[in-house]
Biotite code that builds the C-alpha atoms (Angstrom):
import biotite.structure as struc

atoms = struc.array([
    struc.Atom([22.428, -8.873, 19.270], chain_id="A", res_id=1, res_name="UNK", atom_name="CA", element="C"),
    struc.Atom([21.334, -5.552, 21.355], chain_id="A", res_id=2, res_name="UNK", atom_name="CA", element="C"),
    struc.Atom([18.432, -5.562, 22.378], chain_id="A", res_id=3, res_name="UNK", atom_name="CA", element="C"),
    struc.Atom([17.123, -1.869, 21.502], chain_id="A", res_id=4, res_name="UNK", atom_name="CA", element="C"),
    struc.Atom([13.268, -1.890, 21.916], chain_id="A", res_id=5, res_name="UNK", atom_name="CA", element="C"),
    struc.Atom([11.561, -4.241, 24.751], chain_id="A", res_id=6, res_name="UNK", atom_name="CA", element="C"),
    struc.Atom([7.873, -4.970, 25.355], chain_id="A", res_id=7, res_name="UNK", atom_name="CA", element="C"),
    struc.Atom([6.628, -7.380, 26.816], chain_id="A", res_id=8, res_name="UNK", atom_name="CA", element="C"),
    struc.Atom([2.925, -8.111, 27.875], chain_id="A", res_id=9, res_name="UNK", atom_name="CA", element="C"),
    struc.Atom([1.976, -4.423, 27.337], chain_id="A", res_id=10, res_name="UNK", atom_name="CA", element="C"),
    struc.Atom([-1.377, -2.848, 27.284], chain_id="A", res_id=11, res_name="UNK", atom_name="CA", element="C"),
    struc.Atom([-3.558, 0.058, 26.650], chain_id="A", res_id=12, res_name="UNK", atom_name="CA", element="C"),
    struc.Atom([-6.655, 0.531, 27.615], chain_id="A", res_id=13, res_name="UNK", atom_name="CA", element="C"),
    struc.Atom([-8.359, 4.053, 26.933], chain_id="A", res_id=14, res_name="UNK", atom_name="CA", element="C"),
    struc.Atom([-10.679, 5.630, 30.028], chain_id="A", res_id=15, res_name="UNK", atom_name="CA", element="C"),
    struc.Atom([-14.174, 5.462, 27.988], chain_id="A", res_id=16, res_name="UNK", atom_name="CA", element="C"),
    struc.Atom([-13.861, 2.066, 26.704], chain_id="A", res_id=17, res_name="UNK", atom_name="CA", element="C"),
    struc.Atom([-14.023, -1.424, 27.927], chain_id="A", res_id=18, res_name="UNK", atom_name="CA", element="C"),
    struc.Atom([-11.908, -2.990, 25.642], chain_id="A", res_id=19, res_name="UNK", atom_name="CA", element="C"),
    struc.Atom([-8.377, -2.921, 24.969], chain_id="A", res_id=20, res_name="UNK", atom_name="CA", element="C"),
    struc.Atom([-6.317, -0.556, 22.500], chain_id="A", res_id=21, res_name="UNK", atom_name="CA", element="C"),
    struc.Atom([-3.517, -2.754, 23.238], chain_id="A", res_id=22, res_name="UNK", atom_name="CA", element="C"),
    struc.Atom([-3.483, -6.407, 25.154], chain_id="A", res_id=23, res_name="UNK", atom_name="CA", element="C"),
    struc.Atom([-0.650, -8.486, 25.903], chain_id="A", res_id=24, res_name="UNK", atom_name="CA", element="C"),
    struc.Atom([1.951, -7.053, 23.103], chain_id="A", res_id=25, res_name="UNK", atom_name="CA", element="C"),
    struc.Atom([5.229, -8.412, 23.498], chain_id="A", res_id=26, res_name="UNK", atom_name="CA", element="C"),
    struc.Atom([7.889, -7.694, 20.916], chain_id="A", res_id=27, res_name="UNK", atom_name="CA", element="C"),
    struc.Atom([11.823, -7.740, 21.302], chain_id="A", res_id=28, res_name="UNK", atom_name="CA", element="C"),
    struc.Atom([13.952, -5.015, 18.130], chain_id="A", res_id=29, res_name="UNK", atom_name="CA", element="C"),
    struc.Atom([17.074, -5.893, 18.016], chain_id="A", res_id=30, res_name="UNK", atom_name="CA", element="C"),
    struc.Atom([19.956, -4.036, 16.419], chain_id="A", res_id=31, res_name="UNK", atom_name="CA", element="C"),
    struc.Atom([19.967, -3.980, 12.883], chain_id="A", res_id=32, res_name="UNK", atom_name="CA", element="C"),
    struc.Atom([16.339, -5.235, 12.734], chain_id="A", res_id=33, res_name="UNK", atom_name="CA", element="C"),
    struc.Atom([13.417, -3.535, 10.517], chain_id="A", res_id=34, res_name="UNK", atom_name="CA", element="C"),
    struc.Atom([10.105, -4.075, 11.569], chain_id="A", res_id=35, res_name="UNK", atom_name="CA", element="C"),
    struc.Atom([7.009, -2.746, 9.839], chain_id="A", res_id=36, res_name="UNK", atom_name="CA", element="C"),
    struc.Atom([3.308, -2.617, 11.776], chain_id="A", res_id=37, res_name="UNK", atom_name="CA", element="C"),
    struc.Atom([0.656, -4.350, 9.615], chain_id="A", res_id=38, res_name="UNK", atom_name="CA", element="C"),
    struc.Atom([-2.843, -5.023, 10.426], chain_id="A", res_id=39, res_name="UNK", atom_name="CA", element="C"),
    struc.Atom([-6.198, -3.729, 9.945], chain_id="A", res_id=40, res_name="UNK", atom_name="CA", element="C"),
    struc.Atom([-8.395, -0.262, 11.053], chain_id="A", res_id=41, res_name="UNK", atom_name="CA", element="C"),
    struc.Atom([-8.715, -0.501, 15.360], chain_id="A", res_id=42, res_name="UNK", atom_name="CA", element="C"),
    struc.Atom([-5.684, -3.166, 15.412], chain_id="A", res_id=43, res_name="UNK", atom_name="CA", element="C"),
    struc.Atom([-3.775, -0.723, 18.126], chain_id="A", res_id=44, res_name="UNK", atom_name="CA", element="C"),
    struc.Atom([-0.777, 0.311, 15.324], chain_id="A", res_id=45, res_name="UNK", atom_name="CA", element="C"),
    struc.Atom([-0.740, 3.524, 16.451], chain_id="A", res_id=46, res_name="UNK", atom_name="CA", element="C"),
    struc.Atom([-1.688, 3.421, 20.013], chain_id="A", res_id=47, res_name="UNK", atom_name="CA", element="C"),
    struc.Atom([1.406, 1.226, 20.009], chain_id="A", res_id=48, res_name="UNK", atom_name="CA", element="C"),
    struc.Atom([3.814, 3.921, 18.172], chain_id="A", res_id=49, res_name="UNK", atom_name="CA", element="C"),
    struc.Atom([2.361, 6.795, 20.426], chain_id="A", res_id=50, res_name="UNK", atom_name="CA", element="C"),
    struc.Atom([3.329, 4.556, 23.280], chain_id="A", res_id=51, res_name="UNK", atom_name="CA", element="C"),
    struc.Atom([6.824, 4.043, 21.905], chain_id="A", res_id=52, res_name="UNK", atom_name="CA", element="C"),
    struc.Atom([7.747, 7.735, 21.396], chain_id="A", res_id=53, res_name="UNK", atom_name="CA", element="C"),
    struc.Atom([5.616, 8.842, 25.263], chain_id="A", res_id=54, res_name="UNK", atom_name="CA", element="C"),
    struc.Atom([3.118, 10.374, 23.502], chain_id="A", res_id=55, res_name="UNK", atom_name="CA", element="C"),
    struc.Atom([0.949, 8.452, 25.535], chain_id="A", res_id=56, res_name="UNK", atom_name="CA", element="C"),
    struc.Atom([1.346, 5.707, 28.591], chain_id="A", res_id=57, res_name="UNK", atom_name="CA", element="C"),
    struc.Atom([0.276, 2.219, 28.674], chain_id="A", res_id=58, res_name="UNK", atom_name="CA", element="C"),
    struc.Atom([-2.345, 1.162, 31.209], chain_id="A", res_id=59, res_name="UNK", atom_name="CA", element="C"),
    struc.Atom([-0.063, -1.851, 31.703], chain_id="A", res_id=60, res_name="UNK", atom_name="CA", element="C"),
    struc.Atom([3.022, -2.834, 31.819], chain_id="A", res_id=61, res_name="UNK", atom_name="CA", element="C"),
    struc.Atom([6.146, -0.810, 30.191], chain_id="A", res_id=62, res_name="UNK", atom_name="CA", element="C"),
    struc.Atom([8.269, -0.311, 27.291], chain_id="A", res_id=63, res_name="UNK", atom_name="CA", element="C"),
    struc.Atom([11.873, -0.278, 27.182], chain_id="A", res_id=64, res_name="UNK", atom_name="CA", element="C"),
    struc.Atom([14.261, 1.773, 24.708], chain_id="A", res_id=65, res_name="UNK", atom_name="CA", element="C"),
    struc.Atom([18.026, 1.368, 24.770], chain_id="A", res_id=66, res_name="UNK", atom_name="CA", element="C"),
    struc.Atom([19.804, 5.440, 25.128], chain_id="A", res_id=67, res_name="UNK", atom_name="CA", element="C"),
    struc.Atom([20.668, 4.411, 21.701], chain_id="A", res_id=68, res_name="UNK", atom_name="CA", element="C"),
    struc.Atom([17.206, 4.056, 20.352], chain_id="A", res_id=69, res_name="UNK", atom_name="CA", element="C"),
    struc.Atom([15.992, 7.353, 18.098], chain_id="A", res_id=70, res_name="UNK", atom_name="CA", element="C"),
    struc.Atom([12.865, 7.365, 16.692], chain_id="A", res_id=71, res_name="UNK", atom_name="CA", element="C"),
    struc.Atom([10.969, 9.042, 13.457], chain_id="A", res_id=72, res_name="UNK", atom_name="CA", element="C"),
    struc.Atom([7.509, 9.389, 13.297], chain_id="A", res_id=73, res_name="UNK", atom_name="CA", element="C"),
    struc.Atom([5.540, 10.921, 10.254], chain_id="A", res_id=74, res_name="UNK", atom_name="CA", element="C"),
    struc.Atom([1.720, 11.519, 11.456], chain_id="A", res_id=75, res_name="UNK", atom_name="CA", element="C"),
    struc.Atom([-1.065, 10.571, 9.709], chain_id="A", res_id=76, res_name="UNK", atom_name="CA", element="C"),
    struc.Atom([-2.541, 13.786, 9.260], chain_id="A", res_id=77, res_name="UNK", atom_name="CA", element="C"),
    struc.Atom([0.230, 17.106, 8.697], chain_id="A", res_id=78, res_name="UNK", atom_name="CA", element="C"),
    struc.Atom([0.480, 19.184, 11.264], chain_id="A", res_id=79, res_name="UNK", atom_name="CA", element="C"),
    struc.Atom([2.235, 21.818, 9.709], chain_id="A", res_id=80, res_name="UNK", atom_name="CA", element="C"),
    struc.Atom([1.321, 25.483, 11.273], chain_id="A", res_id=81, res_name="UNK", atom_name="CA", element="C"),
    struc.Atom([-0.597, 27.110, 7.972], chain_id="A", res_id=82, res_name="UNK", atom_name="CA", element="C"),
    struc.Atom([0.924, 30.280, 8.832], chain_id="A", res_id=83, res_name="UNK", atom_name="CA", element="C"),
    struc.Atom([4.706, 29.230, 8.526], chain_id="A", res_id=84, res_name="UNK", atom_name="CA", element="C"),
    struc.Atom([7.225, 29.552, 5.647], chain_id="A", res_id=85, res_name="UNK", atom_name="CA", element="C"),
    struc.Atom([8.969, 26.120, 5.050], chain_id="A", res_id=86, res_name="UNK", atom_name="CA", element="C"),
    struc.Atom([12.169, 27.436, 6.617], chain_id="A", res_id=87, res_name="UNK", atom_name="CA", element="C"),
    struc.Atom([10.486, 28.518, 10.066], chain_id="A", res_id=88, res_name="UNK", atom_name="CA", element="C"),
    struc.Atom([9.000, 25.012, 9.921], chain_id="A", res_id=89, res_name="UNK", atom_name="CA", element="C"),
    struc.Atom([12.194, 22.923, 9.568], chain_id="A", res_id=90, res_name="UNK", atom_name="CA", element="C"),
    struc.Atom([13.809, 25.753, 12.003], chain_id="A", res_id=91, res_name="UNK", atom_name="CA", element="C"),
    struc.Atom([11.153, 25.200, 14.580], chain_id="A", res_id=92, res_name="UNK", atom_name="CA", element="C"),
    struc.Atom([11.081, 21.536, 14.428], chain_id="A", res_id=93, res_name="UNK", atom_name="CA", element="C"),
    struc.Atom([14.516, 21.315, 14.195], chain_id="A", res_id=94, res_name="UNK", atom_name="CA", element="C"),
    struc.Atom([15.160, 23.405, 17.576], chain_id="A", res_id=95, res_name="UNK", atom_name="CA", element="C"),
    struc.Atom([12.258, 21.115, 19.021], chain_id="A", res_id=96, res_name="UNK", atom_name="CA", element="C"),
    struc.Atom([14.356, 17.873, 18.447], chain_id="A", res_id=97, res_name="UNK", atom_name="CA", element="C"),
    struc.Atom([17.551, 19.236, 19.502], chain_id="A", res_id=98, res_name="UNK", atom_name="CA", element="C"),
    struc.Atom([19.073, 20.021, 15.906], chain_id="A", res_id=99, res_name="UNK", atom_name="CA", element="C"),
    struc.Atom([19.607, 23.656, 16.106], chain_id="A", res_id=100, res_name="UNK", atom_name="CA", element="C"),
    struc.Atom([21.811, 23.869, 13.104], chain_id="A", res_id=101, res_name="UNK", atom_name="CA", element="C"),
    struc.Atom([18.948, 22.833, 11.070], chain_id="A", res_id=102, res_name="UNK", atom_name="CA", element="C"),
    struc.Atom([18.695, 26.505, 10.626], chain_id="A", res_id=103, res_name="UNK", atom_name="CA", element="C"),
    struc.Atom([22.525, 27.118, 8.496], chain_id="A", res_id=104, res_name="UNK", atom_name="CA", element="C"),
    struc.Atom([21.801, 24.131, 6.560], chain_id="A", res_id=105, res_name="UNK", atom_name="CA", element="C"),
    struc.Atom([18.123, 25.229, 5.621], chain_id="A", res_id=106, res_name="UNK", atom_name="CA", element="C"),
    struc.Atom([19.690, 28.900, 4.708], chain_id="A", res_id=107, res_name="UNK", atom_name="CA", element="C"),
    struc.Atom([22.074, 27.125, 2.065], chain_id="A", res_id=108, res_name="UNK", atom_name="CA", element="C"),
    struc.Atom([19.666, 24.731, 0.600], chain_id="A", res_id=109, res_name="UNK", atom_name="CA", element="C"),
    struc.Atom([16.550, 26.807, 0.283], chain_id="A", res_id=110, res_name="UNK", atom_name="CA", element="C"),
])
């Protein structure tokens, strides 16, 4: 199979704390492959996904993506702009992710 997503002995470790967000996470997605991350409150689940779309970098070690790899990520908490009409929004995050004709599409649907 292709290998799509490669870690391997990664860490995170975050300037004001001694211990680590992340230590020694190895993990090998493979095409076709659905993974879920399960585990409890502090566990590193999403210092692990922020380090997976570059939000942030690992203090060790690196993570590989195949040029195939495209990733979703829904946030905890919205971050919608209060201020925008559902149309700017999909517009604006649309142009953001490189799907300009978000903007046609959203005309004819909403």
């Amino acid at each position: 199979m292709d290998s799509l997503i490669n870690i391997n002995t990664l860490g995170k470790r975050y300037a004001l704390f001694t211990e680590w967000a992340l230590r020694d996470v190895s993990l090998t997605i493979s095409r076709g492959e659905v993974y879920g991350l399960v585990g409890e409150n502090g566990a590193g689940k999403t210092t692990l996904i922020r380090i997976l779309l570059g939000l942030i970098s690992p203090t060790k070690d690196r993570v590989s993506l195949s040029h195939s790899v495209r990733l979703g990520y829904v946030p905890e908490q919205p971050s919608f702009h209060y201020t925008l009409k559902v149309r700017e929004h999909l517009n604006l995050v649309g142009g953001i992710s490189g799907f300009p004709q978000l903007w046609g599409r959203n005309m004819r649907l909403l």
